[in-house]
N, CA, C and O atoms as a GROMACS GRO file, in nm:
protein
  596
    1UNK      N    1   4.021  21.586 -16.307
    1UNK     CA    2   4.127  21.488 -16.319
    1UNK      C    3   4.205  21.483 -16.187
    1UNK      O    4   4.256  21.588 -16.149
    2UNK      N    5   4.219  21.376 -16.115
    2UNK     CA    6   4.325  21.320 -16.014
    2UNK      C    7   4.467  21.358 -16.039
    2UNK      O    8   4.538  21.323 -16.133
    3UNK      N    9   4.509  21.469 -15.896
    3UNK     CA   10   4.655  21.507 -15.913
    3UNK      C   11   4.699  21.364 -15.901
    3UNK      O   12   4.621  21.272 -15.921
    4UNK      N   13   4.845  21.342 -15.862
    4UNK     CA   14   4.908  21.230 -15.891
    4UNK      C   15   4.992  21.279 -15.741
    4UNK      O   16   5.024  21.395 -15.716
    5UNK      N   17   5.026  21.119 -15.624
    5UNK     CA   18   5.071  21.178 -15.524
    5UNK      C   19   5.216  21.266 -15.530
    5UNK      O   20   5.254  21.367 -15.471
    6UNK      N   21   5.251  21.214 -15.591
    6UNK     CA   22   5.354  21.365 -15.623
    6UNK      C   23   5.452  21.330 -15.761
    6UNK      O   24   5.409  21.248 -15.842
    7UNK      N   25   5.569  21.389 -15.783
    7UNK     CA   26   5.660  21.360 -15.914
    7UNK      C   27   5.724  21.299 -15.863
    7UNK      O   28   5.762  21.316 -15.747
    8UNK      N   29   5.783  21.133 -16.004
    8UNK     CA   30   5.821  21.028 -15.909
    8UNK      C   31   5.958  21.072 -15.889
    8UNK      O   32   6.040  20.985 -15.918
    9UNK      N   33   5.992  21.152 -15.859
    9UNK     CA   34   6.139  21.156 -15.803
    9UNK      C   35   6.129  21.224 -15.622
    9UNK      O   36   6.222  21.256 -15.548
   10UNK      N   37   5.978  21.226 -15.598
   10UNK     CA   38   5.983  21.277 -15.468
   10UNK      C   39   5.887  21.214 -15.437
   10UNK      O   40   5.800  21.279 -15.378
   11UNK      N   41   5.856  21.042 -15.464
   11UNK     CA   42   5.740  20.949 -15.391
   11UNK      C   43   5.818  20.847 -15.350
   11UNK      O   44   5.922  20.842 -15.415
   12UNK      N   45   5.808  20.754 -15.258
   12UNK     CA   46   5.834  20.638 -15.193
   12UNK      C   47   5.726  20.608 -15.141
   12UNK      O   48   5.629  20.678 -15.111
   13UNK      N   49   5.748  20.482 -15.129
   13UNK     CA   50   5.678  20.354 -15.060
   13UNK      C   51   5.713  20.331 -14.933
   13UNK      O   52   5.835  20.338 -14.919
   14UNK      N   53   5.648  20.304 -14.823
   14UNK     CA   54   5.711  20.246 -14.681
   14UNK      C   55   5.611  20.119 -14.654
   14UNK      O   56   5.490  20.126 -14.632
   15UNK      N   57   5.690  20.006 -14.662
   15UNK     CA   58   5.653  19.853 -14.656
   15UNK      C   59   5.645  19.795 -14.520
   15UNK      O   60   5.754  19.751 -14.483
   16UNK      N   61   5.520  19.778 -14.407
   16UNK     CA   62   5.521  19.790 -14.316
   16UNK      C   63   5.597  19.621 -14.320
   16UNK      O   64   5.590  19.554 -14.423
   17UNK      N   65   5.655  19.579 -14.218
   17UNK     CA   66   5.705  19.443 -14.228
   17UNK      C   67   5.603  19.334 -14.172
   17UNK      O   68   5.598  19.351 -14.050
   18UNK      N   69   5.548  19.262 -14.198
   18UNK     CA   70   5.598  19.158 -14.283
   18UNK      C   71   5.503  19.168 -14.380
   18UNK      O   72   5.558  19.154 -14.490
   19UNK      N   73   5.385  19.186 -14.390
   19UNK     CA   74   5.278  19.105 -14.525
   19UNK      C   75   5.270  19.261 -14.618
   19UNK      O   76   5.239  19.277 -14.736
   20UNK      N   77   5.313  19.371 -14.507
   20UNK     CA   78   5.309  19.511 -14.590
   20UNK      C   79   5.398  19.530 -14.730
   20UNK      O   80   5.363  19.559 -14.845
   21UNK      N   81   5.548  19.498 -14.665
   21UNK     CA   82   5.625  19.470 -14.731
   21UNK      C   83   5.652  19.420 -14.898
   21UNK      O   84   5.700  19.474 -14.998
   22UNK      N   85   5.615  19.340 -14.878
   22UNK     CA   86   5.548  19.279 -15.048
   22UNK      C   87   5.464  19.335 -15.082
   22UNK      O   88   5.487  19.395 -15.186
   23UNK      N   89   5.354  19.349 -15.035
   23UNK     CA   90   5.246  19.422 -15.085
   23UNK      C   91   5.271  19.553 -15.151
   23UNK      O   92   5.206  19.581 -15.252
   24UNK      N   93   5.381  19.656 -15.093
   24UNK     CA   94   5.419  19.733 -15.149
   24UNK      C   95   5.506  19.775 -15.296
   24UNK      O   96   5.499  19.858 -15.386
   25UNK      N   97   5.599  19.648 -15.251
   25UNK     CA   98   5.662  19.616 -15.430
   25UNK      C   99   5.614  19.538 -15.523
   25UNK      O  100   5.671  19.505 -15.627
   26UNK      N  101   5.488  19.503 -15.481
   26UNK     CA  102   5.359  19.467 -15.557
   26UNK      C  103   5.313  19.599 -15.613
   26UNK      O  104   5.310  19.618 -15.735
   27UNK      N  105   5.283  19.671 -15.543
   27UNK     CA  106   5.228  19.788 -15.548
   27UNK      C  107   5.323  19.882 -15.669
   27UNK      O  108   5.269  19.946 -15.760
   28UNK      N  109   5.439  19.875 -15.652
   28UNK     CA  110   5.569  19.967 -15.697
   28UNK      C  111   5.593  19.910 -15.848
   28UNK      O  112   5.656  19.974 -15.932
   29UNK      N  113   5.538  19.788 -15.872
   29UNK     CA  114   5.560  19.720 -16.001
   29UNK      C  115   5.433  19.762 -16.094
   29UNK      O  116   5.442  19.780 -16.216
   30UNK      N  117   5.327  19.772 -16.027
   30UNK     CA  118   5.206  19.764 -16.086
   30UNK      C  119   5.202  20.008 -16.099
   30UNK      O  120   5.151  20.072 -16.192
   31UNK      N  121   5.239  20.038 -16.032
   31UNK     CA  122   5.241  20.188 -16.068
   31UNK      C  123   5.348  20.210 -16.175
   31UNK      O  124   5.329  20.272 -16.279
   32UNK      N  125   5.444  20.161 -16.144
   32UNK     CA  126   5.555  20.182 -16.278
   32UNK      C  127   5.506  20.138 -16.442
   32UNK      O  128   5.508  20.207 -16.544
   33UNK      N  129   5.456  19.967 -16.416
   33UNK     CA  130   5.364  19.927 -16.549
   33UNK      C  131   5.275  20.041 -16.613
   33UNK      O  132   5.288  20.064 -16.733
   34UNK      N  133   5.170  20.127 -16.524
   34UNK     CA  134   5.051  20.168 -16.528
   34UNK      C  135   5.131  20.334 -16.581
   34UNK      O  136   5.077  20.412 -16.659
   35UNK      N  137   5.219  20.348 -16.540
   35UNK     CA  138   5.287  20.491 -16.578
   35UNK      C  139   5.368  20.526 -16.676
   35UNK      O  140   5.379  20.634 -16.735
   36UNK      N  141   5.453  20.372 -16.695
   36UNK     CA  142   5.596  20.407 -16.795
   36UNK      C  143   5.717  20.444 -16.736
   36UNK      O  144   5.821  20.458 -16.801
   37UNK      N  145   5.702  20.466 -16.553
   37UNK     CA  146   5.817  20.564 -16.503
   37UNK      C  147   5.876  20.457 -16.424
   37UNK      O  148   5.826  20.350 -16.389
   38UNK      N  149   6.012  20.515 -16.398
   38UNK     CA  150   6.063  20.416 -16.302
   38UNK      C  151   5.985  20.367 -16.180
   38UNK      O  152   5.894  20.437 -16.136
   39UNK      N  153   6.022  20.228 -16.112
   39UNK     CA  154   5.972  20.193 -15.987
   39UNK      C  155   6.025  20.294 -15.870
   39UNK      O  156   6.129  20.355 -15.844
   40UNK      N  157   5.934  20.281 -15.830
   40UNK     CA  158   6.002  20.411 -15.666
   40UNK      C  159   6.031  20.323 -15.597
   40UNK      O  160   5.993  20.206 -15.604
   41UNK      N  161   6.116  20.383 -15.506
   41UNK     CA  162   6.189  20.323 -15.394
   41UNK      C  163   6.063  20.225 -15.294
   41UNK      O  164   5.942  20.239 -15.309
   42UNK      N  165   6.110  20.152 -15.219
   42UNK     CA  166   6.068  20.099 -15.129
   42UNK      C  167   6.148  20.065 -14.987
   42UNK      O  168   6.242  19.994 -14.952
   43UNK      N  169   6.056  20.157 -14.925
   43UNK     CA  170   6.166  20.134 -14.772
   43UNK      C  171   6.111  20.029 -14.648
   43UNK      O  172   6.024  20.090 -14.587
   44UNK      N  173   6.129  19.908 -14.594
   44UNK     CA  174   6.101  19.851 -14.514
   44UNK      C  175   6.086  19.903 -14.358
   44UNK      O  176   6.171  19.976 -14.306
   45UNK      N  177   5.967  19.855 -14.288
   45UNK     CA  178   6.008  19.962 -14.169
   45UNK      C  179   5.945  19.811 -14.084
   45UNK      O  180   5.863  19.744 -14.147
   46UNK      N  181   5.971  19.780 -13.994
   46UNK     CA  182   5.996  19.673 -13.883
   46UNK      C  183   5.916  19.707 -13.784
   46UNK      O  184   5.967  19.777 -13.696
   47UNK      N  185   5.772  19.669 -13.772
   47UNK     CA  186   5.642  19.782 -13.657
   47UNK      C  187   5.579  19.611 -13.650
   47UNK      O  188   5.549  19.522 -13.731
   48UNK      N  189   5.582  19.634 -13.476
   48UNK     CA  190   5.558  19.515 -13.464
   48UNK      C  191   5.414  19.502 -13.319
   48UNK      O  192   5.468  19.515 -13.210
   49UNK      N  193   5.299  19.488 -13.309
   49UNK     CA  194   5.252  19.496 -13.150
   49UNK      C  195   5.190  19.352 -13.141
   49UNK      O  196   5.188  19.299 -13.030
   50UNK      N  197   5.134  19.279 -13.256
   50UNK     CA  198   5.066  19.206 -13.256
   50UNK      C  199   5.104  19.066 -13.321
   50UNK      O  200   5.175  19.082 -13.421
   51UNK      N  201   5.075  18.927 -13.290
   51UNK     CA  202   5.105  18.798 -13.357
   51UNK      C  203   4.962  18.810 -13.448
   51UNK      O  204   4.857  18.870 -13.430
   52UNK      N  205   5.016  18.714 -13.563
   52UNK     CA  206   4.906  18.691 -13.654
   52UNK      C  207   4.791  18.607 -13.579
   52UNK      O  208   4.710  18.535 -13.636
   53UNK      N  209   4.800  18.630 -13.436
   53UNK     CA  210   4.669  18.545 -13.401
   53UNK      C  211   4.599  18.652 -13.290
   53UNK      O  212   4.526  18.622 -13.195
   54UNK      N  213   4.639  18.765 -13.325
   54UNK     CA  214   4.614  18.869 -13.268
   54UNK      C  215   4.662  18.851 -13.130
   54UNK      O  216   4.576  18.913 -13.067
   55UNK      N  217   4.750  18.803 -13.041
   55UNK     CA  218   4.785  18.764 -12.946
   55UNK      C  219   4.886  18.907 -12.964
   55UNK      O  220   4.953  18.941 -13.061
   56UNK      N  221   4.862  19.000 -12.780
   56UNK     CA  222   4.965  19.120 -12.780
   56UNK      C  223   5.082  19.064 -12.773
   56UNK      O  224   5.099  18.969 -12.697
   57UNK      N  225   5.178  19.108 -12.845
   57UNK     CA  226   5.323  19.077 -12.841
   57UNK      C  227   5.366  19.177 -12.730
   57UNK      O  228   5.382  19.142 -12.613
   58UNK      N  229   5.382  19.285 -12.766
   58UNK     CA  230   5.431  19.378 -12.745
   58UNK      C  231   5.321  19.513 -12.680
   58UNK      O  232   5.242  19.568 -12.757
   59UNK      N  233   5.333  19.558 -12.506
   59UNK     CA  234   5.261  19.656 -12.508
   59UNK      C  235   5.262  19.777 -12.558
   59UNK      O  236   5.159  19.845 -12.565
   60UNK      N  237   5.392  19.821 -12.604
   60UNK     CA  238   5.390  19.932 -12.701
   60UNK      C  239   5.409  19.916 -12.839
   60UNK      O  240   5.476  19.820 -12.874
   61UNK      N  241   5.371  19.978 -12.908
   61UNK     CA  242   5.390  19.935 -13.062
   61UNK      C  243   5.578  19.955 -13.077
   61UNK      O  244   5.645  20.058 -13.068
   62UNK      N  245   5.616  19.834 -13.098
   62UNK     CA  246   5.825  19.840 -13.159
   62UNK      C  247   5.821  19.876 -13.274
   62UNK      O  248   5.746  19.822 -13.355
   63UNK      N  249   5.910  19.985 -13.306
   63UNK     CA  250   5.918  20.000 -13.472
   63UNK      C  251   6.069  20.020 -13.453
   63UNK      O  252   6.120  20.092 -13.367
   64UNK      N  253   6.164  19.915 -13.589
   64UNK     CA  254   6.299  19.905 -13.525
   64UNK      C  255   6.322  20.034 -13.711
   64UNK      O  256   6.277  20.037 -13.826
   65UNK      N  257   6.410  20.106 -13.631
   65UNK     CA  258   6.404  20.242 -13.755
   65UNK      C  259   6.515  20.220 -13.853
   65UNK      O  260   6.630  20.186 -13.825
   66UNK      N  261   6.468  20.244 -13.966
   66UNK     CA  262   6.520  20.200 -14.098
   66UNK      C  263   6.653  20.363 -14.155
   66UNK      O  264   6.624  20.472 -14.203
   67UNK      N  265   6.758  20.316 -14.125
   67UNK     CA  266   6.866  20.466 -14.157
   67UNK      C  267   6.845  20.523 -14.261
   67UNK      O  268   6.840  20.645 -14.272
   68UNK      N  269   6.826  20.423 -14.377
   68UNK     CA  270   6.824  20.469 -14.506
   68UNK      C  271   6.742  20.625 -14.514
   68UNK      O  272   6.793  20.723 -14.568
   69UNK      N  273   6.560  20.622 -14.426
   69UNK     CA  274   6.511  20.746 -14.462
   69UNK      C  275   6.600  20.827 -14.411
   69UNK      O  276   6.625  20.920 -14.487
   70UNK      N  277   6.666  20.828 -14.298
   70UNK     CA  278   6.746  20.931 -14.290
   70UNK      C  279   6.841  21.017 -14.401
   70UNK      O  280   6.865  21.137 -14.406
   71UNK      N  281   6.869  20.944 -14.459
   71UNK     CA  282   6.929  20.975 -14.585
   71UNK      C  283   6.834  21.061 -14.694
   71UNK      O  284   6.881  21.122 -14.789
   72UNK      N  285   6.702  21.055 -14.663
   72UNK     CA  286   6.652  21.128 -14.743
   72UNK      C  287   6.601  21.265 -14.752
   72UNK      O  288   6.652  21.314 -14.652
   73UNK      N  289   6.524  21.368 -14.815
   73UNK     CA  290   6.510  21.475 -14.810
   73UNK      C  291   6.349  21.445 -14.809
   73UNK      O  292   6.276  21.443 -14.909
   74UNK      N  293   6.310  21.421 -14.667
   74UNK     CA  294   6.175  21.371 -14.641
   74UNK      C  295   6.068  21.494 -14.670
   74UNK      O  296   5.954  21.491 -14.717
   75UNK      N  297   6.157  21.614 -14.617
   75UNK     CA  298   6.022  21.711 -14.606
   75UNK      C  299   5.966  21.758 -14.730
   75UNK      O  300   5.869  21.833 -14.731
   76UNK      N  301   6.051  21.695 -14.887
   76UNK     CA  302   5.999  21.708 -14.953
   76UNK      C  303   5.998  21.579 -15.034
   76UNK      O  304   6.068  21.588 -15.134
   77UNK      N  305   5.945  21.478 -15.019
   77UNK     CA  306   5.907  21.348 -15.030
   77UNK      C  307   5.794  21.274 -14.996
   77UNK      O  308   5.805  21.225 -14.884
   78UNK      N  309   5.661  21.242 -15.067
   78UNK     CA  310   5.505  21.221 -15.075
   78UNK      C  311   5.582  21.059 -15.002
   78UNK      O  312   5.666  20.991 -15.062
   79UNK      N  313   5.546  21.038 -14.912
   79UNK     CA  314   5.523  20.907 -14.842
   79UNK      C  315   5.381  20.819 -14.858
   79UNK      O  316   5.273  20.870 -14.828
   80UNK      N  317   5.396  20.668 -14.914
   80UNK     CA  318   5.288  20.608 -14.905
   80UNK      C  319   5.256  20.475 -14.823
   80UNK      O  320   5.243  20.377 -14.897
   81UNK      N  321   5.247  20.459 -14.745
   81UNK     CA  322   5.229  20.391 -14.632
   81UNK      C  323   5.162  20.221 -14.650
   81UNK      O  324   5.052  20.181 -14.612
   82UNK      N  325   5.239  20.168 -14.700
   82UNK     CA  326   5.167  20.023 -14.676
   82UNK      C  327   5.133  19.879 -14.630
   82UNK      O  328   5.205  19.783 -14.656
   83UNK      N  329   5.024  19.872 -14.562
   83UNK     CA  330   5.006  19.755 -14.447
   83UNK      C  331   4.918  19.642 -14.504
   83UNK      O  332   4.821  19.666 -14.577
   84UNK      N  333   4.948  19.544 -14.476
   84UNK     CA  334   4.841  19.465 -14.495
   84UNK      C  335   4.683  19.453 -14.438
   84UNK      O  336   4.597  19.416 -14.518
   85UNK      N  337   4.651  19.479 -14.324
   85UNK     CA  338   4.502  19.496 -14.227
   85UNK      C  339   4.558  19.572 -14.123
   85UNK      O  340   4.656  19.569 -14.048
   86UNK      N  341   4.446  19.650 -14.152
   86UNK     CA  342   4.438  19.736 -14.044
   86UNK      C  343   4.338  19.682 -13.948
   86UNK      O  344   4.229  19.636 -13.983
   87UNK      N  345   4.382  19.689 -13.822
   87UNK     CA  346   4.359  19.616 -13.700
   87UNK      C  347   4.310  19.721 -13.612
   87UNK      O  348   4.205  19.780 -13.638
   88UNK      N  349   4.395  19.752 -13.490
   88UNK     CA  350   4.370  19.885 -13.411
   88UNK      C  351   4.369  20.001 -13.445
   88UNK      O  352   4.299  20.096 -13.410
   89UNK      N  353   4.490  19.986 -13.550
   89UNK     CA  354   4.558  20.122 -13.570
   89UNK      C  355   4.668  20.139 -13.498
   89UNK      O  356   4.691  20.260 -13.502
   90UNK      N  357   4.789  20.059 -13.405
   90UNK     CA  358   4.851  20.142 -13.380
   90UNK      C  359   5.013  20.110 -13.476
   90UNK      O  360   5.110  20.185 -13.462
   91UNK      N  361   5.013  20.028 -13.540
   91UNK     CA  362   5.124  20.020 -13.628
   91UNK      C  363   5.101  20.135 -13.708
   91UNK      O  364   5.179  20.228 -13.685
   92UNK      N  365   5.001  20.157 -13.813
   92UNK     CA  366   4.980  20.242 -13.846
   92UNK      C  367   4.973  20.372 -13.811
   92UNK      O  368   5.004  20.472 -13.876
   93UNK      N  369   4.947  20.365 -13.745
   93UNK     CA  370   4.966  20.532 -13.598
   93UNK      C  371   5.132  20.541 -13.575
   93UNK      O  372   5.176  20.653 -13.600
   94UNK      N  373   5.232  20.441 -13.531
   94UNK     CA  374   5.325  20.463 -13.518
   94UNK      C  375   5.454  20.497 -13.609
   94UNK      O  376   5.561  20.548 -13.578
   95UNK      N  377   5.403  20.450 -13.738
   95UNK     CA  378   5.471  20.429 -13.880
   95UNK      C  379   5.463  20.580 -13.896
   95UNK      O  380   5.571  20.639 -13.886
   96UNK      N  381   5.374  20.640 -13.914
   96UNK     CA  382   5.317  20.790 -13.968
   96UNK      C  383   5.363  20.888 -13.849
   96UNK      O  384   5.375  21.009 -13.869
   97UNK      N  385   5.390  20.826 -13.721
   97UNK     CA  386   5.461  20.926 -13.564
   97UNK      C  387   5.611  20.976 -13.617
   97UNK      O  388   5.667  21.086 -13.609
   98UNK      N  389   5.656  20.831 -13.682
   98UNK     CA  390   5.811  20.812 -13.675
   98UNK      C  391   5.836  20.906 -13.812
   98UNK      O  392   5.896  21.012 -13.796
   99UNK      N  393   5.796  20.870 -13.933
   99UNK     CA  394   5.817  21.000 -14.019
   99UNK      C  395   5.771  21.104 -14.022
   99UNK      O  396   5.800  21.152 -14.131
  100UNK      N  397   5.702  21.185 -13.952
  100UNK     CA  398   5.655  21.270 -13.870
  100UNK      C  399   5.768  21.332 -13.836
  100UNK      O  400   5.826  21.423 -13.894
  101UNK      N  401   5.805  21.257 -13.705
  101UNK     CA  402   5.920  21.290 -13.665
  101UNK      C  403   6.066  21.275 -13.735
  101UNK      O  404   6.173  21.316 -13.689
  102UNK      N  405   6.048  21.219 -13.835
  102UNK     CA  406   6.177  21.236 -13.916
  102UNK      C  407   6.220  21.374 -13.977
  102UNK      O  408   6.335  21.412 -13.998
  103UNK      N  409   6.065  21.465 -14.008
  103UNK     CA  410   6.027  21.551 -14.072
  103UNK      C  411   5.952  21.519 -14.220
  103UNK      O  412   5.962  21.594 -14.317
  104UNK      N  413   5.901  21.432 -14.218
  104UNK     CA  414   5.809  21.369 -14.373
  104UNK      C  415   5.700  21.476 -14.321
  104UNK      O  416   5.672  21.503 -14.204
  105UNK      N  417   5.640  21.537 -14.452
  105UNK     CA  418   5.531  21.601 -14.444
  105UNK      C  419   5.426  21.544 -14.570
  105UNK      O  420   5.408  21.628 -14.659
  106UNK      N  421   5.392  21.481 -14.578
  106UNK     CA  422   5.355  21.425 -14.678
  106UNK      C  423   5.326  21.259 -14.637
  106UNK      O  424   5.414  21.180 -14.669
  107UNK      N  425   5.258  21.229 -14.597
  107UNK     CA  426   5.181  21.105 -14.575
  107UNK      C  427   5.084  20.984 -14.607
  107UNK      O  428   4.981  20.968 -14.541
  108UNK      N  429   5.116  20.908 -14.699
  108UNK     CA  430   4.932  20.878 -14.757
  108UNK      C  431   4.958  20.733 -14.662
  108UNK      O  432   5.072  20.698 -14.629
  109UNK      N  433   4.842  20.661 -14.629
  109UNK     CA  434   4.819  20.535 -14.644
  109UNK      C  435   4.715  20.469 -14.709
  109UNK      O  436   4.609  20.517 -14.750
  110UNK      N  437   4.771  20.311 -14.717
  110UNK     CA  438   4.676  20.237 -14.812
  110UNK      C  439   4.696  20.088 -14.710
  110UNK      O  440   4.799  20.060 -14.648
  111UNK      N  441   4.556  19.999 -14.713
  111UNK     CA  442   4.606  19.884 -14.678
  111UNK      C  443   4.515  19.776 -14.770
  111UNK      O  444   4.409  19.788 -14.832
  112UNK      N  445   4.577  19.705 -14.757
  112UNK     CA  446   4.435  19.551 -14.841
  112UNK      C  447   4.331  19.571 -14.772
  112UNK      O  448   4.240  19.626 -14.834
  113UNK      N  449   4.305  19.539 -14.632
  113UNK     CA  450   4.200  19.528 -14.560
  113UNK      C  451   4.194  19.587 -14.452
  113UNK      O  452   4.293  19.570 -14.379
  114UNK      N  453   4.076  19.681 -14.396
  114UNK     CA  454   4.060  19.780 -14.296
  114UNK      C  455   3.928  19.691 -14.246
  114UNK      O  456   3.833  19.668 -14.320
  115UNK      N  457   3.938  19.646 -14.112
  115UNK     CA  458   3.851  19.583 -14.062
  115UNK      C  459   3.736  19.663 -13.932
  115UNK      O  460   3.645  19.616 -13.863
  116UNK      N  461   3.790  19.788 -13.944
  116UNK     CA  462   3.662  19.927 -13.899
  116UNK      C  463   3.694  19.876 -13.730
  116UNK      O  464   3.605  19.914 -13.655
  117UNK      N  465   3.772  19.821 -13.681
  117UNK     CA  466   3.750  19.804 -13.527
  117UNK      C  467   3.899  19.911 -13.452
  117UNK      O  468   3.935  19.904 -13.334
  118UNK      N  469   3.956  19.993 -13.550
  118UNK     CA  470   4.030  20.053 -13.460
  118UNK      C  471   4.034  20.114 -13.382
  118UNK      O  472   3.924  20.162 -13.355
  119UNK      N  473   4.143  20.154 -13.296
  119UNK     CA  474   4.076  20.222 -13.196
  119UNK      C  475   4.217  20.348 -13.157
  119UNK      O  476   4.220  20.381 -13.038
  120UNK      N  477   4.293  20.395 -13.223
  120UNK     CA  478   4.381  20.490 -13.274
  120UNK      C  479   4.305  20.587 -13.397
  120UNK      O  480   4.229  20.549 -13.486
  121UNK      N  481   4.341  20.689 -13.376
  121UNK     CA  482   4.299  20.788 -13.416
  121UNK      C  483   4.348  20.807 -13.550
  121UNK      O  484   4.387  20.920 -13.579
  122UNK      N  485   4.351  20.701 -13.650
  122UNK     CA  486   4.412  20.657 -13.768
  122UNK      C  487   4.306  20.632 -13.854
  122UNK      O  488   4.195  20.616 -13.804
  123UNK      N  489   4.327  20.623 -14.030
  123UNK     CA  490   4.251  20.572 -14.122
  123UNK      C  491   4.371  20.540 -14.221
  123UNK      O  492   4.489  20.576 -14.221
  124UNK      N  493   4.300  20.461 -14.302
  124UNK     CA  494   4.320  20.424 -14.447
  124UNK      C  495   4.313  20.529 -14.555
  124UNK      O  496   4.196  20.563 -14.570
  125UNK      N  497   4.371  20.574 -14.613
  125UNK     CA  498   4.347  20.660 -14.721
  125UNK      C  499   4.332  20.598 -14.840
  125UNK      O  500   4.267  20.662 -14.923
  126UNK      N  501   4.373  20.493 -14.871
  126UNK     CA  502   4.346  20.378 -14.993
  126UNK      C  503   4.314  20.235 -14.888
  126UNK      O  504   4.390  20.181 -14.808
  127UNK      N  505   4.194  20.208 -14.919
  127UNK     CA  506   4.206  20.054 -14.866
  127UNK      C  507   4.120  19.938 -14.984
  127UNK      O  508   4.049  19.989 -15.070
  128UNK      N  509   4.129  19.848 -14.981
  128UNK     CA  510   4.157  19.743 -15.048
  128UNK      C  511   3.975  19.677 -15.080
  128UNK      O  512   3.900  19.663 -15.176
  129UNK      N  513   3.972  19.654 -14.926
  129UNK     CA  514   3.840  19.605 -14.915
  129UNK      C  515   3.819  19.599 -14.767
  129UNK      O  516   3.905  19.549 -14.694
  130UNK      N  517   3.685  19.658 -14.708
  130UNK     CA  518   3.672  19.699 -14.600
  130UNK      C  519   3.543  19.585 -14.529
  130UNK      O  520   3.428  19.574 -14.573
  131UNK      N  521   3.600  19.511 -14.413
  131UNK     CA  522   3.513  19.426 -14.381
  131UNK      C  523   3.478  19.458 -14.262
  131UNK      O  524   3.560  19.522 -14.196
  132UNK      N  525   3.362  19.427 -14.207
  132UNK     CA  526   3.317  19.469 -14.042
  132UNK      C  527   3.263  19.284 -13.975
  132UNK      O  528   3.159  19.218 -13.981
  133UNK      N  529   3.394  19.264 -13.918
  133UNK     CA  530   3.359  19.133 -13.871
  133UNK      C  531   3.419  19.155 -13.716
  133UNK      O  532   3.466  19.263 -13.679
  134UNK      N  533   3.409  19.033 -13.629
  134UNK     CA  534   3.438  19.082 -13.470
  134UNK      C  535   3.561  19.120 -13.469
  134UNK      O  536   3.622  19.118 -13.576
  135UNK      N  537   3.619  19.158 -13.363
  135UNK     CA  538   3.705  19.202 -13.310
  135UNK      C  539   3.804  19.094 -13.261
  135UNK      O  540   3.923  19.109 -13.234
  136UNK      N  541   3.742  19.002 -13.257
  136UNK     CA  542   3.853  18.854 -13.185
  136UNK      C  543   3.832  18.777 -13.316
  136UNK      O  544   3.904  18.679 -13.298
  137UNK      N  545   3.782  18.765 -13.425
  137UNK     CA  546   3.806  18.745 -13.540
  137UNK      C  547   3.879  18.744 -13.594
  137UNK      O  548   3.917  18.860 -13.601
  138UNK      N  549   3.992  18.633 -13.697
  138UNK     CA  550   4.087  18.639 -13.734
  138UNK      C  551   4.079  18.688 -13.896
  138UNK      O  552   3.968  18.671 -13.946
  139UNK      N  553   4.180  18.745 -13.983
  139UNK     CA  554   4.179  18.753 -14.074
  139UNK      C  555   4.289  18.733 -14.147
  139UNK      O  556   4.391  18.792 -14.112
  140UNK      N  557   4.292  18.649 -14.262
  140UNK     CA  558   4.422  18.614 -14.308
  140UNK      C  559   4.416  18.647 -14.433
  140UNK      O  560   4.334  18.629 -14.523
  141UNK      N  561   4.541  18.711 -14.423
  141UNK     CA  562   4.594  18.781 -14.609
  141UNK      C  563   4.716  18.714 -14.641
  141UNK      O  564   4.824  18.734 -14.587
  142UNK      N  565   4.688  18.627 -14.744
  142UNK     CA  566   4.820  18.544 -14.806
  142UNK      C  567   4.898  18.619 -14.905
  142UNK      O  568   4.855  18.663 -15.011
  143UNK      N  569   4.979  18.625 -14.873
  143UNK     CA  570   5.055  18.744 -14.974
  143UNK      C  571   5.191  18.703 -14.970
  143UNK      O  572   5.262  18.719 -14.871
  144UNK      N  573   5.237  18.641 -15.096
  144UNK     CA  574   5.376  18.569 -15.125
  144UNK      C  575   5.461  18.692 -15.076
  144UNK      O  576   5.427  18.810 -15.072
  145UNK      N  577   5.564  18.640 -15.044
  145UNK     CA  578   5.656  18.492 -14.991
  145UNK      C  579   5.590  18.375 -14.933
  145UNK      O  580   5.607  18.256 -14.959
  146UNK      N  581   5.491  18.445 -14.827
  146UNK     CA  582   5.486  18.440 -14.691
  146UNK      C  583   5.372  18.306 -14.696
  146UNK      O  584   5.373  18.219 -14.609
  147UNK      N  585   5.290  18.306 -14.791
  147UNK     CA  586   5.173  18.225 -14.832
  147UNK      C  587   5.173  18.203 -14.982
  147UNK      O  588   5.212  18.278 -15.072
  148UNK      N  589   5.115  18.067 -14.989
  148UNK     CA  590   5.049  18.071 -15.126
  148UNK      C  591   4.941  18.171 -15.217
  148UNK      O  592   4.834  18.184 -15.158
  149UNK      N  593   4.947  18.237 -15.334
  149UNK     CA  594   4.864  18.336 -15.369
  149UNK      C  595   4.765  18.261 -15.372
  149UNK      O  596   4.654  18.306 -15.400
   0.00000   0.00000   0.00000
């Protein structure tokens, strides 16, 4: 039998911004249904390198830091990490640096779609559906607000 990532009074969600975001209190509605237990928190985190047309924004990955985890008692708190596609890897790489460094010991990630071209020393620990298409290939995940379902 599957432990459970931890007791929900020491799990959260981290909603990478923008398509992560939802996806996660998607996520937070559908574990609470499936359990009976309250929804867990959901924390937004602002990680930004790339335009949805894969065009570099940014040469380092920006992640603008959310106070609230500060407020929390991370080192004993199961973190679950969620993105919409995984691309390079380095949002994902940087999301997991920063609570790291917060002191989170406890890490999972999950994304919809892992497209196998990263190139950060990162994985998916839950992913969605895993496609191997090019690298200059676009991929679009509609995920309300943001799109029509």
């Amino acid at each position: 039998m599957p432990t459970p990532l931890a007791p929900p009074t020491h799990a959260a969600l981290i909603g990478i911004e923008r398509r992560g975001q939802p996806l996660a209190q998607r996520l937070r509605e559908y574990i609470a249904r499936q359990t009976g237990r309250p929804e867990l928190p959901v924390y937004p985190l602002q990680v930004k390198r790339y335009a949805d047309d894969l065009q570099v924004l940014h040469t380092y990955t920006q992640l603008t830091e959310n106070p609230a985890l500060g407020r929390l008692d991370l080192a004993n708190t199961t973190f679950l990490v969620v993105d919409d596609v995984l691309f390079e890897g380095h949002s994902l790489l940087r999301t997991c640096a920063y609570l790291a460094q917060l002191g989170a010991r406890r890490v999972h990630t999950a994304v919809l779609v892992d497209r196998h071209v990263r190139q950060q020393p990162i994985r998916a620990d839950i992913v969605g559906i895993h496609l191997q298409v090019a690298a200059t290939d676009i991929v679009e995940c509609n995920v309300p607000p943001y799109e029509q379902a």
